[in-house]
C-alpha positions in Angstrom: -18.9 8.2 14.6 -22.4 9.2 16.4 -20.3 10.9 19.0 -18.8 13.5 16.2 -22.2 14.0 14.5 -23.6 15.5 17.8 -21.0 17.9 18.1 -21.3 19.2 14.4 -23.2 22.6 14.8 -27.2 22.6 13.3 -26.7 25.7 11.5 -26.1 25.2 7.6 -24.0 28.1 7.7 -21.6 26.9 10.5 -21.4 23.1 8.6 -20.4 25.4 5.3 -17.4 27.3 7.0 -15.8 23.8 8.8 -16.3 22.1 5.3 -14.5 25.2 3.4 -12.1 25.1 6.7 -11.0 21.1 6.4 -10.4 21.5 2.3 -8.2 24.3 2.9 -6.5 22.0 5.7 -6.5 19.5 3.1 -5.2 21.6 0.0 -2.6 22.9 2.1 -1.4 19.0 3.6 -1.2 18.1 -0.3 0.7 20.9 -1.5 2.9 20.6 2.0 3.6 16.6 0.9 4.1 17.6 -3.3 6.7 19.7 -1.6 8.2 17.1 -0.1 7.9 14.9 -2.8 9.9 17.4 -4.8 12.4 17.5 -2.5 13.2 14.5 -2.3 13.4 13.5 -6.0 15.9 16.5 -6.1 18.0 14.8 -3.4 17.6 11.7 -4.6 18.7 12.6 -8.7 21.8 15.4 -6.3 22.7 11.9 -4.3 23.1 9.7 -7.8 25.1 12.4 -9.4 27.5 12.9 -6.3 27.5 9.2 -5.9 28.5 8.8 -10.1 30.9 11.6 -9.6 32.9 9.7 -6.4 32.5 5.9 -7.6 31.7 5.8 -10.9 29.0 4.5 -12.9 29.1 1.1 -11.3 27.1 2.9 -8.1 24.0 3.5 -10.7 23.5 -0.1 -10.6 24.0 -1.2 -6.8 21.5 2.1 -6.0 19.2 0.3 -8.7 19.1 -2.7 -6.7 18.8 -1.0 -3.2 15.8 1.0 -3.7 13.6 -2.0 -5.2 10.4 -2.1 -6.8 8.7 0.4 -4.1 10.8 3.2 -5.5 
């Protein structure tokens, strides 16, 4: 942690642009993972339906018990 204070610049100025610099980083990681997030929910809801559509409703419930209390 020492090590990567002395290599942050002394000038204010130069601490001010990485700062802005690492939250755009970070805004853009988050809306790249929300993304992703979206995705798959879609793929998940596109699965359930193609899975209802080819076995039935009786699917639902062995998916239900799959994905456990994580999902």
């Amino acid at each position: 942690m020492l090590e990567a204070a002395h290599s942050l610049p002394d000038d204010i100025a130069a601490l001010k642009a990485m700062v802005l610099a690492s939250r755009a980083e970070l805004a853009a990681r988050d809306a790249e993972l929300r993304n992703r997030d979206l995705l798959i929910e879609k793929l998940k809801h596109q699965l359930a339906g193609l899975r209802r559509q080819r076995f039935g409703t009786a699917s639902e419930t062995l998916d239900q018990l799959e994905l456990g209390p994580e999902d």
